[in-house]
C-alpha positions as CSV (number, residue, x, y, z in Angstrom):
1,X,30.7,12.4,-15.8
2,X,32.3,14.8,-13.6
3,X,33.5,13.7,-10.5
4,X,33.2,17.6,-9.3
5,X,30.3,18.2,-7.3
6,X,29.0,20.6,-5.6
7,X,27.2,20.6,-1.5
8,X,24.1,20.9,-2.4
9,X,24.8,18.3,-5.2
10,X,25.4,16.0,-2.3
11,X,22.3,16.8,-0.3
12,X,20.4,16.4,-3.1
13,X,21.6,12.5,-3.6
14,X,21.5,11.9,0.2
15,X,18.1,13.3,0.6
16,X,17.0,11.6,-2.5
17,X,18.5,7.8,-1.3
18,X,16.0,8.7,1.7
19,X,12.6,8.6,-0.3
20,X,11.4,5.1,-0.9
21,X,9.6,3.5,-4.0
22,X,5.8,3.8,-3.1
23,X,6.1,6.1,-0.6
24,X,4.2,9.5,-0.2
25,X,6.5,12.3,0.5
26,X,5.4,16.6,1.4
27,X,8.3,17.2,-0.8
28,X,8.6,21.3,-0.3
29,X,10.7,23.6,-2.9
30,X,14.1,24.0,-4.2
31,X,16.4,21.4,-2.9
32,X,13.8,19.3,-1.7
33,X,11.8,18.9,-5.3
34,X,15.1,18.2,-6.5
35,X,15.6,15.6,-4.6
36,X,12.2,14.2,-5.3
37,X,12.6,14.2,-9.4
38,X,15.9,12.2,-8.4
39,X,14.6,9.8,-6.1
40,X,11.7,9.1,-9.1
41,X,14.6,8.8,-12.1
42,X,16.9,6.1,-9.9
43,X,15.2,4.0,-7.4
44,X,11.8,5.3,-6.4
45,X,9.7,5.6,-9.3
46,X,6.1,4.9,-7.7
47,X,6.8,7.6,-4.5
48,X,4.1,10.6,-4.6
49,X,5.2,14.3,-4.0
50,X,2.5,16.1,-2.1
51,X,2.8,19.6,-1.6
52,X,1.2,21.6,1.0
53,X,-1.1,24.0,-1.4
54,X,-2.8,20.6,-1.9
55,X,-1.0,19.1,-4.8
56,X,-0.3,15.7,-5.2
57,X,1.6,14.7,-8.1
58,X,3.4,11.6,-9.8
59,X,6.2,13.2,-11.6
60,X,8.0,16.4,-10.5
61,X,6.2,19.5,-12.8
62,X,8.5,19.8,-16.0
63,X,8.4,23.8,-15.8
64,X,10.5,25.6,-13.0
65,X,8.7,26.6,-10.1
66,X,8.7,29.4,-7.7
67,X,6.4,28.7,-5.3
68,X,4.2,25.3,-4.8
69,X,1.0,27.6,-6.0
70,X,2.4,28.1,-9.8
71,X,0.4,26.7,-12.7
72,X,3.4,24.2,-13.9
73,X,2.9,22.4,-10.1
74,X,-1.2,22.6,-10.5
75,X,-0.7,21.0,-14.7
76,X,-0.6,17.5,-14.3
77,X,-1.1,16.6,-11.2
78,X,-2.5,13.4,-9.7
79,X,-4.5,15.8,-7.5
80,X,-5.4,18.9,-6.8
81,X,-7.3,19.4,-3.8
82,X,-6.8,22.0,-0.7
83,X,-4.5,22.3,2.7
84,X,-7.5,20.5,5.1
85,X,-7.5,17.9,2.8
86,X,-4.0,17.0,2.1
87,X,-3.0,17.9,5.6
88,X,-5.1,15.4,6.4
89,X,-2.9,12.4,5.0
90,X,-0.1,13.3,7.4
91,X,-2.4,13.9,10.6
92,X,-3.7,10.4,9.6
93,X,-0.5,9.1,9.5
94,X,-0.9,8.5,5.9
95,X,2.8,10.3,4.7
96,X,6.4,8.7,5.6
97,X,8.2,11.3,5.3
98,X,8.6,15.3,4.9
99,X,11.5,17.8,3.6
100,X,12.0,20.7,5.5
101,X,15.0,23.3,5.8
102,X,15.3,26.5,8.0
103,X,17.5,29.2,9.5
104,X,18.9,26.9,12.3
105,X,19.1,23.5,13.6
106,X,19.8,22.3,17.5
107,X,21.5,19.0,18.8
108,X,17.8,18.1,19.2
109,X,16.5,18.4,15.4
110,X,14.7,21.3,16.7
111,X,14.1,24.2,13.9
112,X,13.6,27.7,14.2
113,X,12.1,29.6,10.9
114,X,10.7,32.2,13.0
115,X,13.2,34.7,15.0
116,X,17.4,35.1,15.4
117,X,17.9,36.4,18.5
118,X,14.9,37.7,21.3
119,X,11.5,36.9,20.7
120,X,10.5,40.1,22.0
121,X,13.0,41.8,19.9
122,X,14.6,39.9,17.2
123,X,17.8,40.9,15.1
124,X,15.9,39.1,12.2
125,X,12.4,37.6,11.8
126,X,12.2,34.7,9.4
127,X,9.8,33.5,7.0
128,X,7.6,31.9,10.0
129,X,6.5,28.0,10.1
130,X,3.7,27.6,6.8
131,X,3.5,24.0,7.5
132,X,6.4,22.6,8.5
133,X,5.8,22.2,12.6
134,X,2.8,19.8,10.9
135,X,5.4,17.6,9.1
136,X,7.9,17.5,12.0
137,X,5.4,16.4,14.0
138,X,3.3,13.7,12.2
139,X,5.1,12.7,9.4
140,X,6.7,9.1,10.1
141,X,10.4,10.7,9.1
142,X,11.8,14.3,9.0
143,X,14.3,14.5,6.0
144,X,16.2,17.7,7.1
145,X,18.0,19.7,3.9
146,X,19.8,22.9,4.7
147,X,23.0,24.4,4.2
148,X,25.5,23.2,6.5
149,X,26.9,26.6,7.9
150,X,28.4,27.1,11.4
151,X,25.9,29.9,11.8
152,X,23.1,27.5,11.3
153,X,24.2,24.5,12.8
154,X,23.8,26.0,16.9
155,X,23.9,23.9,20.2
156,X,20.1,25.5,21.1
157,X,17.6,27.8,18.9
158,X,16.9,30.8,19.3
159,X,13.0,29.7,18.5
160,X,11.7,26.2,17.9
161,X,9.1,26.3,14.8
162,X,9.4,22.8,14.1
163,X,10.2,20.2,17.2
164,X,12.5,17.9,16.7
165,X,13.6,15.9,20.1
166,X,12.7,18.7,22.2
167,X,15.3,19.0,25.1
168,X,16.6,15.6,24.3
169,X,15.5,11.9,25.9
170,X,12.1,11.0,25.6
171,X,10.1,14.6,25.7
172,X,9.3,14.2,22.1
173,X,7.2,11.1,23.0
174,X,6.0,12.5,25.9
175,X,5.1,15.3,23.9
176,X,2.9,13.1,21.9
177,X,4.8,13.8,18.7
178,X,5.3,10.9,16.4
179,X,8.3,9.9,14.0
């Protein structure tokens, strides 16, 4: 085996030694699915993916997938079922954790997928939340997985999508935000 590796190698096995064996996980696209088939293959084979297009599955899908909507994510799952519903496991406190990524990333664990710059006039809008602010805010953990890039990596952003602390202290308590 090669002892080469690349960065997102490496967030791939951290975020992967953060999913536990029977727990149900919004596992997201890309790197986090990765992650997920990973955490399945070495210590975690009983966890559940769920996807927010109301997925639930197993096993990663054994075809590569664009977006969470394609037919390989839909064949063979454990469920199939809609947003309301499987939103409805993490406002119920029913998931442990969720993967997310975006555009930046504060002191705070606050995420911005929305707007660089002013939100009156930004230099670039983003992709926007889907439902992300959801899982930073009910799962029980937040598994973060994003490029580590000075650019990304700021002391406040520009927009907060998805709340991590807040301003810091207790305001995500206060807040009424759990995890």
């Amino acid at each position: 085996m090669s002892e080469n590796y690349s960065t997102q190698e490496l967030m791939i096995i951290a975020a992967a030694r953060e999913i536990n064996d029977y727990e149900r996980i919004f596992v997201g696209m890309r790197l986090p699915i990765t992650a997920y088939g990973v955490a399945r293959l070495t210590h975690a084979p009983n966890a559940v993916g769920l996807f927010e297009s109301g997925v639930s599955r197993y096993e990663p899908a054994t075809d590569i997938l664009y977006t969470m909507c394609d037919g390989p994510n839909q064949l063979g799952a454990a469920w199939t079922t809609g947003l309301i519903q499987i939103m409805g496991l993490l406002s119920g406190g029913r998931v442990h954790a969720g993967f997310i990524g975006g555009a930046e990333i504060d002191r705070y664990g606050n995420i911005n997928t929305s707007y660089i710059g002013d939100f009156d006039d930004p230099d670039v809008k983003l992709p926007g939340s889907g439902g992300a602010p959801d899982i930073a805010s009910m799962a029980e953990r937040l598994i973060v997985i994003m490029n580590h890039e000075k650019h990304r990596l700021v002391k406040k952003v520009d927009y907060i999508t998805s709340p991590g602390f807040l301003g810091g202290g207790n305001e995500r308590k206060k807040a009424g935000l759990t995890g």
